[in-house]
C-alpha positions in Angstrom: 31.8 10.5 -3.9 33.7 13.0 -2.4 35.1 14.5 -5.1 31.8 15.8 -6.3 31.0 17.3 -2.5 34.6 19.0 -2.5 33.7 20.8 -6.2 30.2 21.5 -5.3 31.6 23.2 -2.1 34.3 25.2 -4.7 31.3 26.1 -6.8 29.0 27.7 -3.7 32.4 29.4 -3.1 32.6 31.1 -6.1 28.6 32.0 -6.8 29.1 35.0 -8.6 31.3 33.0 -11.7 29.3 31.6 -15.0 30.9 28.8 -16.4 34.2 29.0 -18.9 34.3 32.8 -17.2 38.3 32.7 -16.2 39.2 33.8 -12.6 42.5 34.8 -11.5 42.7 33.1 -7.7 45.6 31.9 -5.4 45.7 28.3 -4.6 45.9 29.9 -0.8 42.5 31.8 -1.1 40.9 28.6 -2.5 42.1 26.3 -0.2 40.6 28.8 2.6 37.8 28.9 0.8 37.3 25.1 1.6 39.1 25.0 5.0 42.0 22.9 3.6 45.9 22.9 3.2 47.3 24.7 0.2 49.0 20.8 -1.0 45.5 19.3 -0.3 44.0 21.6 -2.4 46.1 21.8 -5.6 45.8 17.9 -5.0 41.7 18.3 -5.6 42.2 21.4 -8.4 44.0 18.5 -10.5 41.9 15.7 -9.5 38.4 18.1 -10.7 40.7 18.6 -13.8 41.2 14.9 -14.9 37.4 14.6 -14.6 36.8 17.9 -16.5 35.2 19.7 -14.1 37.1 22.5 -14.7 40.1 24.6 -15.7 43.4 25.5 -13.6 46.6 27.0 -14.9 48.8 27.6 -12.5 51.1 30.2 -12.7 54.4 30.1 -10.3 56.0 32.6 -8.5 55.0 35.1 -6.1 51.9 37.3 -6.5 51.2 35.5 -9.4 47.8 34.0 -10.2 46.6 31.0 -11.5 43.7 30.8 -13.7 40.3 28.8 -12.6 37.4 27.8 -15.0 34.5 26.0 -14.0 33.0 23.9 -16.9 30.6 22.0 -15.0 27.3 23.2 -13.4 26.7 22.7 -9.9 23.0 21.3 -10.3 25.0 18.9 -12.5 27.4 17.0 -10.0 24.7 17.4 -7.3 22.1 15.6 -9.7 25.5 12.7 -10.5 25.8 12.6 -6.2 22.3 11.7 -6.2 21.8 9.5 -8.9 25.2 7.9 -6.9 23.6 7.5 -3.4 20.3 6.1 -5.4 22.4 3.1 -7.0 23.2 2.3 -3.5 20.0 1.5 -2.8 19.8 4.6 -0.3 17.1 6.4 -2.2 15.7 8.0 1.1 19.4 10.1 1.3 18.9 10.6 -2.0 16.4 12.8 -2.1 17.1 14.1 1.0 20.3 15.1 -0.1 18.0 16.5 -3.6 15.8 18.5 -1.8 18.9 19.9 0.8 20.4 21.1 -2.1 17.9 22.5 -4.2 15.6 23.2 -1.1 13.7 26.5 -3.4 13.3 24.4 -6.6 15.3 26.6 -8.6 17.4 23.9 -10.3 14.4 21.4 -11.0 17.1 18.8 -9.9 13.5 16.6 -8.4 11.8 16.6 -11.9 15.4 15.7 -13.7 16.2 13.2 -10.9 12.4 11.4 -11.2 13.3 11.0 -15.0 16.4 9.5 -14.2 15.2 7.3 -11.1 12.3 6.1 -14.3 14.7 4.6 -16.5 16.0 2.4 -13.5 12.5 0.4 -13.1 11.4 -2.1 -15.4 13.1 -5.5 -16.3 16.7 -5.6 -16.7 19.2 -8.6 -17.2 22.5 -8.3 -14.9 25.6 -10.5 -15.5 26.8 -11.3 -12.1 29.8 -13.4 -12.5 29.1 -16.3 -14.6 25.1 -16.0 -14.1 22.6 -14.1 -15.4 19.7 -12.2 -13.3 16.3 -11.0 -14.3 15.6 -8.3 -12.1 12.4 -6.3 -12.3 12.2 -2.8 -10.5 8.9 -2.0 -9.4 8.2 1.3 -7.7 5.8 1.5 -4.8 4.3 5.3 -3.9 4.4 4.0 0.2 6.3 3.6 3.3 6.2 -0.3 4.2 6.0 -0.4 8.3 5.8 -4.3 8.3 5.4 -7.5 6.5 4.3 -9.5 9.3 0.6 -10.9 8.0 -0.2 -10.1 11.9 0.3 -6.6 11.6 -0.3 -5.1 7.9 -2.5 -2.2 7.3 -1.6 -1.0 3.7 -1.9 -2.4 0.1 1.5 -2.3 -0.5 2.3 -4.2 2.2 -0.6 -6.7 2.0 0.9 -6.6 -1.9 4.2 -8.3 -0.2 2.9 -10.4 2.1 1.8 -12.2 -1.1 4.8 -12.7 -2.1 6.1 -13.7 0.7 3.2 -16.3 2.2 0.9 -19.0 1.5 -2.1 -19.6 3.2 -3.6 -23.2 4.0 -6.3 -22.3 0.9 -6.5 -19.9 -1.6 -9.6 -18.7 -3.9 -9.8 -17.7 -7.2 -10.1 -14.5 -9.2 -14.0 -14.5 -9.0 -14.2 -15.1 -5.0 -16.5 -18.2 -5.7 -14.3 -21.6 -5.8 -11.7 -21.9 -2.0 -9.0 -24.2 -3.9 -6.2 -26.4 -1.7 -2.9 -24.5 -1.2 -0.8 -25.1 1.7 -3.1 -28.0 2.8 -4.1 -30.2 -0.1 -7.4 -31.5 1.7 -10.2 -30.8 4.1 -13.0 -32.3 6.2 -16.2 -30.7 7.7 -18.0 -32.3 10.3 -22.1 -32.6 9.9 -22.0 -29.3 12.1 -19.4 -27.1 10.1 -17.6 -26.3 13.3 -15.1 -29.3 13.5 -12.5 -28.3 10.0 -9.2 -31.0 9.5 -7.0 -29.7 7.3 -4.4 -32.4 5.8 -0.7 -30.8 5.0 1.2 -31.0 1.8 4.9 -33.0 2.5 8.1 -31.3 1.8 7.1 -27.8 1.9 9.9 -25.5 3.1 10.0 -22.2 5.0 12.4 -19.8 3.4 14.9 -20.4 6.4 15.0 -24.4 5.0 12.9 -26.3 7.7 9.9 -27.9 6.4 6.6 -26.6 7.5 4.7 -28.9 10.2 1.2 -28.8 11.7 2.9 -27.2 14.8 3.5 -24.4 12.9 -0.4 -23.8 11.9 -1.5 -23.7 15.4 1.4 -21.2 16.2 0.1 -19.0 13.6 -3.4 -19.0 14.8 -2.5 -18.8 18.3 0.1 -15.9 17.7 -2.6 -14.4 15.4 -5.1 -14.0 18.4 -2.5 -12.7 20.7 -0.8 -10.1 18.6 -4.0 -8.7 17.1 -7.1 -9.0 19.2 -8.5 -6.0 17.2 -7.0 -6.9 14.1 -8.7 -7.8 10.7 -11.1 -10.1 10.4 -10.6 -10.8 14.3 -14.1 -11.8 14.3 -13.3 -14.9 12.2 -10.1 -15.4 14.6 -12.1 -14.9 18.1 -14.5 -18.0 17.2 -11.6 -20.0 17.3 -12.0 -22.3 20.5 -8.7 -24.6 20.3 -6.8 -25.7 17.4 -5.5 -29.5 17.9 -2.5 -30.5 15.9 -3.6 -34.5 15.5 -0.1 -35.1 14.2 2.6 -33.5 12.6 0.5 -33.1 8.8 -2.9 -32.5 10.2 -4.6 -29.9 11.9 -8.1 -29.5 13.9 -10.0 -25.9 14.2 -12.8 -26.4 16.6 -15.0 -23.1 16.2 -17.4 -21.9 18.7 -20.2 -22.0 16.0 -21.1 -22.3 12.1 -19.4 -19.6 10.4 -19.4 -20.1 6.7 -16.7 -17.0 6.5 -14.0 -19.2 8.2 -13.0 -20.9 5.3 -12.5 -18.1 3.1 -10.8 -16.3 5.9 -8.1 -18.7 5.5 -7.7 -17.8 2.0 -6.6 -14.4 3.0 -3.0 -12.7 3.7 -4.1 -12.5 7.3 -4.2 -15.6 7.7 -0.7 -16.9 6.3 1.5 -19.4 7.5 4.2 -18.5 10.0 7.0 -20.6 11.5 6.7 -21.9 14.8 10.2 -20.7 16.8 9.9 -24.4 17.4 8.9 -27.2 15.6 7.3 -29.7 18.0 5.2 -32.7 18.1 3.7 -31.1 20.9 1.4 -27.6 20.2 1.7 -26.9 23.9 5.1 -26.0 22.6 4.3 -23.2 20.1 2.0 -21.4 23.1 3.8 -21.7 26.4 4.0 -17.5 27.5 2.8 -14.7 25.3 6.7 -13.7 24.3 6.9 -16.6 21.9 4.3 -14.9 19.9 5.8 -11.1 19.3 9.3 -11.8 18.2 9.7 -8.2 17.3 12.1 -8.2 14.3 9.6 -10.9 12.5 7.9 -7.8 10.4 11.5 -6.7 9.8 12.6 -10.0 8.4 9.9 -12.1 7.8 10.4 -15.9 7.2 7.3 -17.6 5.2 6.9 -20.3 2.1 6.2 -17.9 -0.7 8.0 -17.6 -4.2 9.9 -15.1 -3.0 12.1 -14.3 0.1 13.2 -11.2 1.0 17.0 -10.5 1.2 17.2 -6.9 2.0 14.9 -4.3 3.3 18.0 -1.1 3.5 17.0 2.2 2.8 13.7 1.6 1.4 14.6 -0.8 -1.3 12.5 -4.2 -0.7 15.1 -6.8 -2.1 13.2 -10.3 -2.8 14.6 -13.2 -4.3 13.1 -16.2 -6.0 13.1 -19.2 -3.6 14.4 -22.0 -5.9 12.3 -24.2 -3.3 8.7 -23.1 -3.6 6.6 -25.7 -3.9 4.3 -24.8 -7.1 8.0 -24.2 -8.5 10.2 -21.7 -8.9 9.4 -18.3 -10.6 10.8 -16.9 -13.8 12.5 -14.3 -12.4 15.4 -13.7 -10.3 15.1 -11.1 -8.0 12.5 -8.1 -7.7 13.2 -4.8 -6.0 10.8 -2.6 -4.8 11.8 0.9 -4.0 9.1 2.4 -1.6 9.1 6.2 -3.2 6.8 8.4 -4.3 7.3 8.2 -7.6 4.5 9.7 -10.0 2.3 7.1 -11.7 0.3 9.6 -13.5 1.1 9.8 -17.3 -1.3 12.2 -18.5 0.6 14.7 -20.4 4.3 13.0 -20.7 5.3 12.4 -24.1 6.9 9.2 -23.4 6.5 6.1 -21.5 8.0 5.5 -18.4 11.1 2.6 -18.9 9.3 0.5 -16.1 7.1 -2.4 -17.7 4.4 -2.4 -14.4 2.0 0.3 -13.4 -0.7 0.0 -10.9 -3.3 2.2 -10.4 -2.8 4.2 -13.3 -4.8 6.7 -16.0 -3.3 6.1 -19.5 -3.2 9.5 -22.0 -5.0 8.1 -25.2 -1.4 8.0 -27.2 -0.2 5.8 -24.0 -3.0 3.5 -24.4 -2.1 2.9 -28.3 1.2 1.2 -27.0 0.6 0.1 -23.2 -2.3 -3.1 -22.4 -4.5 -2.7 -19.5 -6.3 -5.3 -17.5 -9.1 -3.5 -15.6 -8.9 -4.8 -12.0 -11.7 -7.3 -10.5 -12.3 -5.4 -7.7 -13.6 -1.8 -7.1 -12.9 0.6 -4.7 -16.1 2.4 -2.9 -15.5 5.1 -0.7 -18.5 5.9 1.6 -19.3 7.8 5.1 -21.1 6.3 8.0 -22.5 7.8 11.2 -21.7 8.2 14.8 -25.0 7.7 16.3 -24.0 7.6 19.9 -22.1 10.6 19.6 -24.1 13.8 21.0 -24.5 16.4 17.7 -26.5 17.6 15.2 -26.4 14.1 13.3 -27.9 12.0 16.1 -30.9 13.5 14.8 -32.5 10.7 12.1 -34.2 14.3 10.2 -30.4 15.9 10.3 -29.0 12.5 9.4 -31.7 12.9 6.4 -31.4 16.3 5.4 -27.0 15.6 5.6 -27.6 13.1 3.4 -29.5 15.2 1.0 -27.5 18.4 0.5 -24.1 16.1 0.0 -23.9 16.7 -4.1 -22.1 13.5 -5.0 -22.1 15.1 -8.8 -20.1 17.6 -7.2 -18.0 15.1 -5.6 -16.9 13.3 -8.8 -16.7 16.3 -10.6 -13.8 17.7 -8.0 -12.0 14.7 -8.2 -12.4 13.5 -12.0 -11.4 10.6 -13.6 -12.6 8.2 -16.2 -12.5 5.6 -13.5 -14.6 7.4 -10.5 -18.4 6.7 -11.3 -21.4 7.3 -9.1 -22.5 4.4 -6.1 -25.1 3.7 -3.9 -24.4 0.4 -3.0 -21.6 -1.9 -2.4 -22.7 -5.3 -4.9 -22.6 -2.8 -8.4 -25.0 -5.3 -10.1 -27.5 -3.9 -7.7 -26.4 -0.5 -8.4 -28.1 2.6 -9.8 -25.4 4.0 -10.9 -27.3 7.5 -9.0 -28.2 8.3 -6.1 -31.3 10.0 -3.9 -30.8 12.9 -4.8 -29.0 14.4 -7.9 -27.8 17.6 -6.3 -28.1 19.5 -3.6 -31.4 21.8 -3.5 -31.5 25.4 -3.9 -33.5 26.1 -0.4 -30.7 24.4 1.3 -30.6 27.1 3.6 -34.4 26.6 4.7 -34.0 22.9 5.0 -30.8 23.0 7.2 -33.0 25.3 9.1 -36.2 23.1 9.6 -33.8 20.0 10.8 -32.5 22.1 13.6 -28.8 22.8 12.3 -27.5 26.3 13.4 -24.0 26.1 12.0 -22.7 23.4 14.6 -19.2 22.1 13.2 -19.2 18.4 12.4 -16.2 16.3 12.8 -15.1 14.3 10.2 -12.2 11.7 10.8 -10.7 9.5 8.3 -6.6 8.4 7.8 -4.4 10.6 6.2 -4.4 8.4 3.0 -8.1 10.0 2.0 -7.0 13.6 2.6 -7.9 14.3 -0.4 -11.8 12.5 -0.1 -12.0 14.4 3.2 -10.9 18.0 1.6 -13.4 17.4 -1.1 -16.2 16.5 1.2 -15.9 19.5 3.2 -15.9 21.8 0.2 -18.9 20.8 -1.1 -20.6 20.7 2.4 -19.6 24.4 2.5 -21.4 24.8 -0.5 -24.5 24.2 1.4 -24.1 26.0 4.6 -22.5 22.6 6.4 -19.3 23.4 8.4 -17.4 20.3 8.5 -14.0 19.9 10.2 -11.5 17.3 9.5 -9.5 15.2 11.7 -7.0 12.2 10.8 -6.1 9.7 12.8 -3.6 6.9 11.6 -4.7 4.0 10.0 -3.2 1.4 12.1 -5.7 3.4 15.3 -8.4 4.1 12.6 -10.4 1.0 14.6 -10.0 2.2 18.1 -11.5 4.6 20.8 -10.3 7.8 18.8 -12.7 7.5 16.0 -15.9 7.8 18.3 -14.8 11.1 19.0 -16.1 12.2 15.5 -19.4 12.4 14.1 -18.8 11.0 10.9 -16.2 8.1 9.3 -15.0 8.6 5.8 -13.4 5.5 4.8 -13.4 3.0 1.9 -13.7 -0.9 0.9 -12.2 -2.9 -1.7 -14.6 -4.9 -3.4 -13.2 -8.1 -5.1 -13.3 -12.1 -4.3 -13.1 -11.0 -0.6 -15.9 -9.1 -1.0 -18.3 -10.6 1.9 -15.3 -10.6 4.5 -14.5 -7.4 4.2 -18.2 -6.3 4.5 -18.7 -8.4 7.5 -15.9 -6.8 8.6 -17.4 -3.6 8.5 -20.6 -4.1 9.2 -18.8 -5.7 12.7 -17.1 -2.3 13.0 -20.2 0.0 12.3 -21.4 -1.5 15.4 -19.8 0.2 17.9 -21.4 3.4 16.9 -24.7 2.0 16.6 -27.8 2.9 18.7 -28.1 -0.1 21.1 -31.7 -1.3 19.0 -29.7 -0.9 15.5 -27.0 -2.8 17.2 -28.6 -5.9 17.9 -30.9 -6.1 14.8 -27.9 -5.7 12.7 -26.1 -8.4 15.1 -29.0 -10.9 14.5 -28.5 -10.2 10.9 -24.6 -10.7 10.5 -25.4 -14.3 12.4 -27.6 -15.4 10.1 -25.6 -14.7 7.2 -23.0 -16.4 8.8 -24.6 -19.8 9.2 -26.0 -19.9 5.6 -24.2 -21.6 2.9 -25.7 -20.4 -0.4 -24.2 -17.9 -1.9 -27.0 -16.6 -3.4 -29.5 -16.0 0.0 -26.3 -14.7 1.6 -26.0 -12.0 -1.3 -29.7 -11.3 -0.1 -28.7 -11.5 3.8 -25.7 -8.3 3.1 -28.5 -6.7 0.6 -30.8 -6.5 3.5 -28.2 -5.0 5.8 -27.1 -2.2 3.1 -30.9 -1.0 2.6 -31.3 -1.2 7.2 -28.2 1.4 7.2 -29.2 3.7 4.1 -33.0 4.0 5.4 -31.5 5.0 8.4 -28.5 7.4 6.7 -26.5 6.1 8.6 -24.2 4.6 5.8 -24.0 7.3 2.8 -22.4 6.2 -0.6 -19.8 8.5 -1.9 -18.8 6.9 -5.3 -17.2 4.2 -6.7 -13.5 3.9 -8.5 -12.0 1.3 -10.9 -8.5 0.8 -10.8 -6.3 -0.5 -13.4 -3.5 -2.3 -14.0 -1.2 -1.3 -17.3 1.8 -3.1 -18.8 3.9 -3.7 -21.2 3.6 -5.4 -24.3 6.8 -7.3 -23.7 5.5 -8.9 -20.5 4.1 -12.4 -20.4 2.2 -14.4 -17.9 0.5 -11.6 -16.4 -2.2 -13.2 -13.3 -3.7 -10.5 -10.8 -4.2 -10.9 -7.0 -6.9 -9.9 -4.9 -6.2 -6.5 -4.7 -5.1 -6.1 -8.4 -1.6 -6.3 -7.7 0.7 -8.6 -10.6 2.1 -11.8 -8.9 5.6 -11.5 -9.2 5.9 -15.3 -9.9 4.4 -15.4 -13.1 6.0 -12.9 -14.8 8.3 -13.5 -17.9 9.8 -11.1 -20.6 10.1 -11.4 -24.2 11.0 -9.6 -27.0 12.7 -6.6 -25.3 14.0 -3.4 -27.2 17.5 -3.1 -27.0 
């Protein structure tokens, strides 16, 4: 609103004035003040009047002059300008525009503008014309870069995609049952390389063309080409041809047994894309490697999921129900995530946020009294592993050792805190300790730094920005025993290329949940490329055979046997392990979890909501 930039402009003229203190001005000085004519600005003077702003009496005739009262603070229309450009779904200019004009924190416009930004999550019902909507704001602390299932790197993201995709399978909560989806059969040949996947009928894309087999070989075929190095590529890579045998069924031919495949189909990665032509032909969907990287995709994505996305301006994800979803239509409306960094944490506040969702979240005990929590499946372990072929003082097994020893994980946890951070030294909890080697680090840490061969060589850490705070921690407490350890953070989406080998050690973390042995494979795959050439192929030799064996159980023993290789060798160092929760409302019904924790939009209803 202008208006509010014209008086807050006035206001900066006129610093030295408290408000209701009179001032004797000429309309002439104040319309210099703002650059204006003398008819523009008695214009604005009665305008800010009418919204009582302030106070003017003129007073006519020459030299005399009129009377000016301001009656409303500054920080006050600059916090209404905000709270105006935020209900525009421009939050970003927002609080740009917050932090331009409070820029030394003076004001605590932020804190008073985070309180107001609150009350606008949670469920609300909208009359729009003759209909009603039920809209649920949901904040999300990150910057989305894409919701194209080829290019994701982030949970919030990943979180999306969900909502926005089906794959061919899905698996349930526990990670042991792979249940129909998108395809509402299979067959295996005797050799479990040959899988035929049958297609449901009348399954639309959000755009309204029905999905086809053609469409399933684009997506694996686009898959390969747009992210060679991408997640679970090793699943991808074994793909030799996929034959679409008509238009509902679909033939993966793999270049051997890989008992991962079918669960890698249960993941976001590998979600069903439109073809930019349907064809009975899949020479169509393949024909020059532009067909695959239709830039804008991530932009505006097109899948079959509950929800389609509408509008993606300013940082506000807009998503609608798609009345056409095949397991039916969803309870509510629309959702609208605003990617901001709002504060989750409530420890301390008096009251409970207005939004009915948190992820992620520690509850103060009065919280807890009123909020219900479902404790996620999944864990989160964050751990380091070793650059072996990297020359430094950790290429040495006895420094590897000796590193390995002085790291105080007590230490560790007792930096970061948290009822949900607890000790780990190994990646299937079951199996878990719940210690580690070695309690603390000894007192003669000097001597045994010394006796390894250490003179005080940095060691390069890297890790992505996201585990800053990991990384700061780390190096503390390796300061604490003589270790000089120097950080270095390379983007996430580059975290798996050529940069990382440049360090000497990888801090990084896993989600552990009904993905589980994927996303160990997947690391296991990637720990490989800084292996010593012998470790290398006995741990490649291992990852095969786990790979061809079908019981769950003798594969558990398989990653067991890996996990015990890489710790003998300290080469793979357990820092701890963190639960993460999911708190809501009591008003909130139908509550499911995802695999990474996240609520599925879909099966949310309200009830009973205070006024």
């Amino acid at each position: 609103m202008k208006m509010r930039q014209h008086y807050i402009a006035l206001r900066s003229a006129l610093p030295q004035l408290q408000e209701q203190e009179p001032y004797e001005v000429t309309t002439q000085e104040l319309a210099a003040a703002l650059d204006c004519t003398h008819r523009n600005m008695v214009l604005l003077l009665q305008r800010m009047q009418r919204e009582g702003w302030l106070s003017w009496e003129p007073r006519r005739g020459r030299g005399n002059r009129s009377v000016l009262k301001f009656l409303a603070r500054k920080e006050e229309i600059v916090l209404q300008e905000a709270q105006e450009i935020a209900q525009k779904q421009d939050l970003q200019v927002a609080i740009s525009y917050l932090q331009a004009m409070d820029s030394e924190g003076s004001w605590g416009l932020r804190a008073q503008f985070q309180e107001w930004l609150s009350k606008r999550f949670g469920f609300h019902s909208e009359v729009l014309g003759e209909r009603r909507l039920d809209i649920l704001r949901f904040p999300l602390p990150q910057t989305i870069h894409s919701l194209d299932p080829a290019s994701i790197h982030y949970s919030g993201e990943a979180h999306l995609v969900n909502q926005l995709f089906d794959g061919l399978v899905r698996i349930n909560p526990s990670g042991e049952t792979i249940l129909p989806h998108l395809a509402h059969t299979w067959d295996i040949d005797k050799t479990r390389t040959l899988w035929t996947f049958y297609l449901r009928k009348g399954v639309l894309f959000h755009h309204g063309r029905e999905m086809v087999a053609a469409d399933v070989v684009f997506t694996f075929e686009r898959l390969k080409a747009l992210a060679p190095r991408g997640l679970y590529n090793w699943v991808y890579r074994g793909i030799v041809s996929i034959e679409m045998l008509d238009e509902r069924t679909v033939r993966f031919v793999l270049e051997q047994r890989n008992e991962a495949f079918l669960p890698f189909l249960a993941t976001n990665r590998a979600s069903i894309v439109p073809a930019p032509e349907a064809s009975p032909s899949s020479k169509a969907v393949h024909n020059g490697s532009d067909r695959f990287s239709y830039t804008e995709f991530g932009l505006q994505p097109i899948g079959t999921g509950p929800f389609r996305l509408v509008d993606r301006e300013h940082g506000v994800m807009v998503l609608e129900a798609f009345p056409a979803y095949f397991q039916g239509r969803g309870f509510l409306d629309r959702v609208e995530v605003w990617t901001q960094p709002l504060q989750q944490q409530l420890d301390g506040q008096a009251e409970q946020p207005a939004f009915q969702v948190m992820h992620n979240v520690r509850l103060s005990e009065t919280a807890t009294e009123q909020w219900q929590q479902v404790r996620q499946s999944g864990t989160t372990c964050k751990f380091l592993t070793v650059n072996e072929l990297r020359e430094g003082p950790l290429t040495d097994a006895v420094m590897r050792e000796t590193f390995d020893m002085l790291l105080n994980r007590a230490e560790i946890i007792e930096r970061l805190s948290g009822d949900v951070i607890e000790p780990a030294d190994s990646f299937w909890p079951q199996s878990s300790t719940s210690g580690y080697p070695y309690a603390a680090a000894p007192d003669d840490a000097q001597q045994r730094l010394a006796e390894a061969g250490y003179k005080g060589e940095p060691i390069i850490l890297a890790t992505i920005p996201q585990y800053e705070a990991d990384a700061i921690i780390v190096q503390q407490v390796c300061a604490l025993a003589g270790i000089t350890l120097v950080i270095k953070f390379i983007p996430a989406e580059q975290f798996k290329g050529e940069e990382r080998l440049h360090a000497d050690l990888l801090l990084f973390a896993i989600m552990l949940d009904e993905h589980r042995e994927l996303r160990l494979i997947d690391l296991f795959k990637s720990m490989q490329l800084h292996m010593r050439p012998d470790t290398q192929a006995i741990l490649e030799q291992l990852l095969t055979d786990l790979l061809s064996e079908s019981d769950a159980k003798r594969r558990a023993d398989r990653f067991r046997q890996i996990e015990q290789l890489l710790t003998a060798a300290h080469s793979l160092m357990f820092l701890y392990r963190k639960h993460l929760k999911t708190a809501f409302h009591p008003s909130i019904r139908g509550i499911s979890l995802e695999s990474l924790g996240w609520v599925h939009f879909r099966d949310l209803w309200f009830t009973n909501l205070p006024e």
